[in-house]
C-alpha positions in Angstrom: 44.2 12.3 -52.9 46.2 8.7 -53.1 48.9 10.2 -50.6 46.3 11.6 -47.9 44.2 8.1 -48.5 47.3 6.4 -47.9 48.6 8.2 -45.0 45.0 7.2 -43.4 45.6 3.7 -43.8 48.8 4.1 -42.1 47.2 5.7 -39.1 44.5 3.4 -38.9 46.6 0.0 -39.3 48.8 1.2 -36.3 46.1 1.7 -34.4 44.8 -1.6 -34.8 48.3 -3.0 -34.0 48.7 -1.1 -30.7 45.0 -2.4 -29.4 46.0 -6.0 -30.1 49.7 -5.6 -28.7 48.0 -3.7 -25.6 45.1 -6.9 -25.3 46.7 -9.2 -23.1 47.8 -6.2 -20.7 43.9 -5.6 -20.1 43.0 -9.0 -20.0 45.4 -9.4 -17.4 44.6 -6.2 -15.8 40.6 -6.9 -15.7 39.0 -7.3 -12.2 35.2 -8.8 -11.6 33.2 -6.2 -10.5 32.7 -7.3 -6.7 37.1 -6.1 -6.6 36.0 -2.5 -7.8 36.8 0.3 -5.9 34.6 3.9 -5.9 35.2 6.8 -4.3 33.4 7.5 -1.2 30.3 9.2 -2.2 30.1 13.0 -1.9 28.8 14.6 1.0 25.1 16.2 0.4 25.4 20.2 0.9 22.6 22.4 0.6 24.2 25.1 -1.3 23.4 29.1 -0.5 19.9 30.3 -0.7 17.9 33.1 0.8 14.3 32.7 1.5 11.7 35.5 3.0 8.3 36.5 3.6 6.8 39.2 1.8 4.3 41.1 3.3 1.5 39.6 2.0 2.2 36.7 2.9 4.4 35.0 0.3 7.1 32.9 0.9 9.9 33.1 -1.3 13.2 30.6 -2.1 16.4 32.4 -3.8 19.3 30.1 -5.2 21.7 32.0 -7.9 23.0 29.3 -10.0 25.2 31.1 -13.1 26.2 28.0 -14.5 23.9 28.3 -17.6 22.2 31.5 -18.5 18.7 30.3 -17.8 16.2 30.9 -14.8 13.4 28.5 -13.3 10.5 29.2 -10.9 7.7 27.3 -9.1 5.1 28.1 -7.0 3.8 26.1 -4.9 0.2 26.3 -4.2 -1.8 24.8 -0.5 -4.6 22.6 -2.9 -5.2 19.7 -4.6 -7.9 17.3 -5.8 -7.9 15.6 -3.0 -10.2 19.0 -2.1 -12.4 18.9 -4.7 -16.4 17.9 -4.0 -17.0 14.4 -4.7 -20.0 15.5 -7.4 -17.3 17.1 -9.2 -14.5 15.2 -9.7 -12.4 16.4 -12.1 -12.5 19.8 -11.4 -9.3 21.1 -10.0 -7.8 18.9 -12.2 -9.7 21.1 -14.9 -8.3 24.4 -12.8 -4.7 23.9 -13.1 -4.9 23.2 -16.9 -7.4 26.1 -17.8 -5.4 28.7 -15.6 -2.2 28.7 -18.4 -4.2 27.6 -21.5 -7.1 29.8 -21.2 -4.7 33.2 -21.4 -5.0 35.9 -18.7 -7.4 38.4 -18.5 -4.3 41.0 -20.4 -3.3 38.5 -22.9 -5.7 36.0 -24.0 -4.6 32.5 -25.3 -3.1 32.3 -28.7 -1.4 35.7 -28.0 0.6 34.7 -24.5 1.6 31.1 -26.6 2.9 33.1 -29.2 4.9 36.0 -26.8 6.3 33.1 -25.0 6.9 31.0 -27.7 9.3 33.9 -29.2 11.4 34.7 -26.3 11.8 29.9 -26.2 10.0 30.5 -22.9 7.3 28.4 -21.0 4.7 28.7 -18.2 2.8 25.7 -17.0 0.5 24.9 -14.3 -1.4 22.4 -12.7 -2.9 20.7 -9.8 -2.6 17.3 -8.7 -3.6 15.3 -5.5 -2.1 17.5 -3.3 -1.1 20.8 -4.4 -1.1 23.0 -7.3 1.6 24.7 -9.4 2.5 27.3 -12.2 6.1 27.4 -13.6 8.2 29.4 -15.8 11.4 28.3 -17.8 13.4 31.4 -19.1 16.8 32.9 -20.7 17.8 35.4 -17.9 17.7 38.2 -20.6 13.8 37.3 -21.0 13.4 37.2 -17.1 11.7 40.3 -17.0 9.1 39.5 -19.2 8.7 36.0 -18.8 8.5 36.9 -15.0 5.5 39.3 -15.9 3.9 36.4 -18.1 4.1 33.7 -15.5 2.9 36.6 -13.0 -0.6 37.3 -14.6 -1.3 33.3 -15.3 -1.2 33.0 -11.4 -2.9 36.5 -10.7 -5.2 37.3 -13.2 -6.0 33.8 -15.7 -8.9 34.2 -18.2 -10.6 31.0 -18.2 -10.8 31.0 -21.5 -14.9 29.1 -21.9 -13.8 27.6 -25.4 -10.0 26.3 -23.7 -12.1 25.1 -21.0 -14.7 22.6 -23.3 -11.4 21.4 -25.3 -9.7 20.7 -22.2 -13.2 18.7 -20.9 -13.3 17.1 -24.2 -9.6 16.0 -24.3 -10.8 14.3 -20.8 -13.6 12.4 -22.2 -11.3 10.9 -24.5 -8.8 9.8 -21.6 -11.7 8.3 -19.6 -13.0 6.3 -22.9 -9.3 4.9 -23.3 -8.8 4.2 -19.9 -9.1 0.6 -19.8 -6.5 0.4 -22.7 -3.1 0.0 -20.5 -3.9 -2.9 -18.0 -0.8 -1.7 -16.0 -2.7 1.1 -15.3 -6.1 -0.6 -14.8 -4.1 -2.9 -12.1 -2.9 0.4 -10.4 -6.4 2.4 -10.4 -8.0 -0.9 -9.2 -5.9 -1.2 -6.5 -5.8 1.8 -5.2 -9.7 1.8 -5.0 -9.3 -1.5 -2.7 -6.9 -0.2 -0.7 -8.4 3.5 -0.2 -12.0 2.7 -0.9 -13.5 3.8 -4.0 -15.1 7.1 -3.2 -11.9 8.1 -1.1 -10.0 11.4 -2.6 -7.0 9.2 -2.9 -8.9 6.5 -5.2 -11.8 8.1 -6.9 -11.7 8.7 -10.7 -13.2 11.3 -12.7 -16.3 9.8 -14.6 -18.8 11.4 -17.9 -20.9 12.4 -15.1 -18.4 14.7 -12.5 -16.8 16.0 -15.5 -20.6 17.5 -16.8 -21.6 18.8 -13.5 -18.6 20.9 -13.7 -19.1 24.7 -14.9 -17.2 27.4 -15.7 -18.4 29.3 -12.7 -17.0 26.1 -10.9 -13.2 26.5 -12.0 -13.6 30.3 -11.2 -14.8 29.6 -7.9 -12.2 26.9 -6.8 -9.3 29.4 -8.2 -10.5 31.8 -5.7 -10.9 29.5 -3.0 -7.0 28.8 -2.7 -5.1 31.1 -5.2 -3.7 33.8 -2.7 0.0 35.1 -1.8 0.0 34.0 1.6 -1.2 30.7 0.6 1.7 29.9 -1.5 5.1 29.0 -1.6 8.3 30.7 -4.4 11.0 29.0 -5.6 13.3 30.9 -8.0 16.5 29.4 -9.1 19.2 30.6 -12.1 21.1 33.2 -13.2 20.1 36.0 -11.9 20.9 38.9 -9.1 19.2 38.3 -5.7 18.8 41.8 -5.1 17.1 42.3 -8.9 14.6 39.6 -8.3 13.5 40.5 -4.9 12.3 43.9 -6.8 10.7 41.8 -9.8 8.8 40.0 -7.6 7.7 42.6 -5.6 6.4 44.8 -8.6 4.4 41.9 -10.1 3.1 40.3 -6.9 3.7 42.3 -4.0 0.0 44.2 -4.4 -1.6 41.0 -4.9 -3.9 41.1 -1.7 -4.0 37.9 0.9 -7.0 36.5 2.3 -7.0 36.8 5.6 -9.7 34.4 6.0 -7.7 31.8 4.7 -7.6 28.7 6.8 -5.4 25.0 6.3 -8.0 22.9 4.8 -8.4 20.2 7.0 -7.4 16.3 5.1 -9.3 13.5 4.1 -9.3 10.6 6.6 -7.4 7.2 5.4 -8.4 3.7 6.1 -8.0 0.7 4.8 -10.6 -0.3 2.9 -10.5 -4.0 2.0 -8.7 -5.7 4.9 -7.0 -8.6 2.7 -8.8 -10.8 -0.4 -8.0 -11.7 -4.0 -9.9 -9.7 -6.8 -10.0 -10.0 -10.2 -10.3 -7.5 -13.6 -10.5 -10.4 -16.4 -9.6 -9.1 -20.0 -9.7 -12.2 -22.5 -7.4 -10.4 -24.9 -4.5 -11.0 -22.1 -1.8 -13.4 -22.3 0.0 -12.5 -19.1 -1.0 -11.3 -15.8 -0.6 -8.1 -14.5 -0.3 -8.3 -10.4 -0.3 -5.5 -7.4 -0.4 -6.7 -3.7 -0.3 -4.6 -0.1 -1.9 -2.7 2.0 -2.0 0.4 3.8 1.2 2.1 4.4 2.8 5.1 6.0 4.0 9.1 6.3 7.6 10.2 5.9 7.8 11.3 9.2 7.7 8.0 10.6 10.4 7.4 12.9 11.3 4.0 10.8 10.8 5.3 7.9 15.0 5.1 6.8 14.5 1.3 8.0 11.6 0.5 6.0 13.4 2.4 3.1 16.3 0.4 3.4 14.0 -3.2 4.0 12.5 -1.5 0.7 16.3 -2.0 -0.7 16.3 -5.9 0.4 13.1 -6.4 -1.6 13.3 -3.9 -4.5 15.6 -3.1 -7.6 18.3 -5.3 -9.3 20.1 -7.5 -6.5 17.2 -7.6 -4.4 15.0 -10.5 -3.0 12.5 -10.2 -5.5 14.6 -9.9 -8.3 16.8 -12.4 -7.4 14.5 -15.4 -6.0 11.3 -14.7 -7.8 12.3 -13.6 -11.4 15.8 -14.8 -11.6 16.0 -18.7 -9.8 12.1 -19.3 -10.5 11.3 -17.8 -13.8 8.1 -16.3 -12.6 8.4 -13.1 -14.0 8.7 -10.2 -16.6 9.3 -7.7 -14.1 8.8 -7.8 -9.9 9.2 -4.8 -7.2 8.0 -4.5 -3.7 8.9 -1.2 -1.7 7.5 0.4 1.3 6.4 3.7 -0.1 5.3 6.5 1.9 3.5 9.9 1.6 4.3 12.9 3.0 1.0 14.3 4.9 -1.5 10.9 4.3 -0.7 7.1 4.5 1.2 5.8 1.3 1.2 2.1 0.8 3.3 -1.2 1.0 3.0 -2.3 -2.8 4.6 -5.2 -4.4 3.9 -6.6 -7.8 5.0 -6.9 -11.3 3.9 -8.9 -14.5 3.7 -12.4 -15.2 2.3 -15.1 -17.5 -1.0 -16.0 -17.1 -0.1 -19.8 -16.3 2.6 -18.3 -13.9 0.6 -16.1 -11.7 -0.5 -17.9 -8.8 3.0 -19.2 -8.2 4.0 -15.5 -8.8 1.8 -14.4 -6.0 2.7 -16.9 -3.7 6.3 -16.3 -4.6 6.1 -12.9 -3.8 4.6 -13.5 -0.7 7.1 -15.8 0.9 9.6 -12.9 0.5 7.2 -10.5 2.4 6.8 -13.1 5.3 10.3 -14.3 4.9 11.5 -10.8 5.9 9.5 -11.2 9.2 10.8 -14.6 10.0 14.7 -13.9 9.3 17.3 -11.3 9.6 18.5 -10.3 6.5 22.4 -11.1 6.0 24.9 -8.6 6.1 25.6 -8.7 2.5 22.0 -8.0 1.8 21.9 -5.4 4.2 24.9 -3.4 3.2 23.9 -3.8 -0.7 20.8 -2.0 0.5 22.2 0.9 2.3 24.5 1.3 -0.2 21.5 1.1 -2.8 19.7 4.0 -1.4 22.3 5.9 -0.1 24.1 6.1 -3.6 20.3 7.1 -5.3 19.3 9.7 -2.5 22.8 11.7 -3.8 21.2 12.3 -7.0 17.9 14.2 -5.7 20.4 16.9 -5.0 22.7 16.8 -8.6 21.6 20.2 -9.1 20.5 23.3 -7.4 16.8 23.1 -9.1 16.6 19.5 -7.3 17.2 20.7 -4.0 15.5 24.2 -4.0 11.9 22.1 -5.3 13.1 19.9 -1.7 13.6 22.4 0.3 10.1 23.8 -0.2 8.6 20.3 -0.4 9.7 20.1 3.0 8.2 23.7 4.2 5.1 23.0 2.2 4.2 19.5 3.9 5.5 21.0 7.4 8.9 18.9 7.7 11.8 20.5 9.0 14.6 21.7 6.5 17.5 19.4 8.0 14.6 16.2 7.6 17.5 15.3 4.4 20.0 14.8 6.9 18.0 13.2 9.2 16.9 10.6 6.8 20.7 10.1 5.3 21.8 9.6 8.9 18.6 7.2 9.9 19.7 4.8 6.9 23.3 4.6 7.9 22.6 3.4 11.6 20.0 1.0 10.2 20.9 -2.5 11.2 19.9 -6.2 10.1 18.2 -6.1 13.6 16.1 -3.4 12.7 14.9 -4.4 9.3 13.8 -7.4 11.0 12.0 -5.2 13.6 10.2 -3.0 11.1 9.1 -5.8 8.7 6.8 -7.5 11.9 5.9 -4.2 12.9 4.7 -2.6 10.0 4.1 -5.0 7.6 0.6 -7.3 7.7 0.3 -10.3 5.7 -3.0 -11.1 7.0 -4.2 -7.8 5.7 -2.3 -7.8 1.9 -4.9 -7.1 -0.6 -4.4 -8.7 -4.3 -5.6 -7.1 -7.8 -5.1 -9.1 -10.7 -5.5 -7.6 -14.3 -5.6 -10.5 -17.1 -7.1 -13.3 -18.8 -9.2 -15.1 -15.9 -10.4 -18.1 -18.1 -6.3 -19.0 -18.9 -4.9 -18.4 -15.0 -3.8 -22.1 -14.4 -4.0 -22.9 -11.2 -6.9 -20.5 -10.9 -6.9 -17.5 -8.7 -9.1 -20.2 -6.4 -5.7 -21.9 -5.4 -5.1 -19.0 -3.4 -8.4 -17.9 -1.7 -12.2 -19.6 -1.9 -13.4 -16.3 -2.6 -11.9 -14.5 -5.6 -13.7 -11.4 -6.2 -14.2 -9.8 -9.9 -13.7 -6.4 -10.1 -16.3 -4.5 -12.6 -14.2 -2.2 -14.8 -16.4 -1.3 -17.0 -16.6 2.7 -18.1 -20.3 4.3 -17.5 -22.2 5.7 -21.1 -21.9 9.6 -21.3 -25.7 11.2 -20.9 -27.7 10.7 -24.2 -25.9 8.1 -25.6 -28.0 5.6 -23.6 
């Protein structure tokens, strides 16, 4: 034992010798990290895929991917809340959780948890603003089954009542902590100014919605938009395109389309409050938490790879807002501002962050003069190649692996765009100029119309909100009483 203890402080001794004799090497060799040199960046490829329609109206994606012996799927379903009637908010929402918790009409609940739960297999679904989904996560030995599983929850789901009242319950208790995050209470807020309250895009689901909603309700929306030829298939892993063509055509090729069905026709967007301060004051607060903008724009703008990259100048570490407003002044925890769109409805122009309560009207102000500075000024060449570079280098990772790019590729069918809009885009931001970040800035961006939400401690914001604008509105956050407890 001496010997072998010995012989390891041998080893380690020299080790420690040939790091201090090799120390002045690196130190001479160490560069600053502007004389750096990368690689160029690799070029984005889509890799091989097959996609068809089955006769019933499905579409279907195919990408074999035998890296790993696993295989994914989503489905992508023409819905969302956005849909929903305004008496009832709450209740797609409700849908897409129900469909996989509530079992399927062959397997209820607790038996389709514990089949998938022995092959380490999942199926999910849900519905958000505009669309719906149901996934399946497998080992390509369990594809079959899994496949089968994941097949009835989007066919044939139970709606389990007793699932359904937990799932209610479990959103009582989300709309009864609501106000608990004030990030989030700045975000909901804001959106309400900018959208208007009662807009799809804004609204929230309140005691009230949530009771009008029945089981006959979530029944009836699942059959309003759960049909083949109203969705879209994505299947990627290891698995045999030929194989999976026939499993999908035993488990969903009978599945009858509706004939009937129609595109539901959008909500329309405007901008609600055209410009003003507002207020949500919670005492307990001792810094402020700040969103400002306005109404924004769809992907298939044709500016939209200028106003990504004038997002660059603004956003992320070695931008404007970092650099001027957080790191020279001091004014804040955190600070963003990006131009960010939607695909088939106006996103917004958002900038924001947190800051303390004495600090906040500077903050504003601060951020502010950035936005109009980008108007008044071309942006240097420096800033404007950092910012290219910026979202050039992040795009390359949406497509790191084959699961990344099949979910884009049908993101793209799904919202209409054309299946080259990647390339497109990637060639859009590398023509952008400092000429035309100027251009798009007094275009598209409206000072006169930026909206403020503040969420903090109103009594201790010195200089008061005031400072800013003679009217400062307060905004009533309080959460309505649930019937019969009055």
């Amino acid at each position: 034992m001496r010997v072998k203890r010995f012989r390891w402080v041998v080893v380690v001794v020299a080790m420690l010798v040939a790091l201090w004799v090799g120390l002045p090497a690196m130190a001479a060799t160490a560069k600053h990290y502007t004389q750096l040199e990368f690689a160029p960046l690799p070029e984005v490829k889509l890799p091989k895929y097959e996609r068809f329609v089955m006769k019933n109206g499905l579409v279907v994606y195919l990408l074999e991917d035998r890296e790993l012996p696993l295989v994914g799927g989503t489905a992508l379903v023409r819905t969302g809340d956005r849909l929903e009637p305004a008496d009832k908010i709450g209740l797609a929402g409700l849908t897409g959780t129900v469909m996989r918790s509530g079992g399927t009409t062959k397997h209820p609940s607790q038996k389709l948890n514990q089949l998938l739960e022995q092959r380490a297999a999942t199926v999910e679904t849900g519905i958000n603003t505009t669309s719906g989904s149901a996934s399946f996560n497998a080992l390509s030995e369990d594809l079959s089954a899994v496949f089968e599983l994941f097949s009835e929850v989007l066919r044939s789901p139970r709606f389990d009542p007793q699932q359904l009242e937990l799932a209610k319950t479990q959103i009582r208790g989300g709309i009864a902590r609501r106000n608990d995050d004030p990030e989030s209470v700045a975000e909901r807020e804001f959106q309400k100014l900018i959208y208007g309250g009662d807009s799809p895009y804004a609204r929230t689901v309140e005691y009230a919605t949530l009771d009008n909603i029945s089981r006959d309700d979530v029944v009836g929306f699942y059959q309003q938009y759960f049909y083949p030829n109203n969705i879209i298939l994505g299947i990627v892993g290891d698995f045999e395109a030929k194989e999976m063509r026939s499993l999908i055509e035993k488990h969903l090729g009978d599945w009858q389309p509706n004939p009937n069905l129609a595109k539901p026709s959008l909500p329309a967007v405007s901008q609600a409050k055209q410009g003003g301060v507002f207020v949500a004051s919670l005492p307990q607060l001792t810094q402020s938490y700040v969103q400002i903008g306005h109404l924004g724009g769809k992907f298939d703008s044709p500016d939209y790879a200028a106003l990504d990259v004038l997002s660059g100048v603004l956003n992320g570490f070695g931008g404007r807002l970092f650099n001027s407003v957080r790191s020279r002044q001091g004014l804040a925890y955190t600070v963003y501002g990006l131009w960010s769109a939607k695909y088939d409805y106006p996103g917004i122009f958002l900038a924001g962050g947190q800051t303390r309560s004495d600090a906040t009207v500077p903050f504003i102000q601060a951020v502010r003069t950035e936005i109009e500075r980008l108007q008044a000024e071309p942006v240097t060449l420096a800033e404007l190649s950092f910012a290219k570079d910026s979202v050039l280098n992040s795009f390359v990772f949406n497509f790191a692996d084959p699961t990344q790019t099949l979910s884009r590729l049908m993101r793209y069918e799904y919202y209409g765009y054309p299946a080259d809009f990647i390339f497109r885009y990637q060639r859009g931001v590398e023509a952008t100029t400092a000429a035309d970040v100027q251009r798009v800035a007094k275009t598209y961006l409206k000072p006169e119309q930026l909206v403020t939400m503040v969420v903090g401690n109103a009594g201790a914001i010195n200089p008061p909100l005031t400072a800013l604008s003679t009217q400062v509105t307060p905004v009533d956050i309080a959460i309505p009483t649930p019937v019969g407890m009055k």
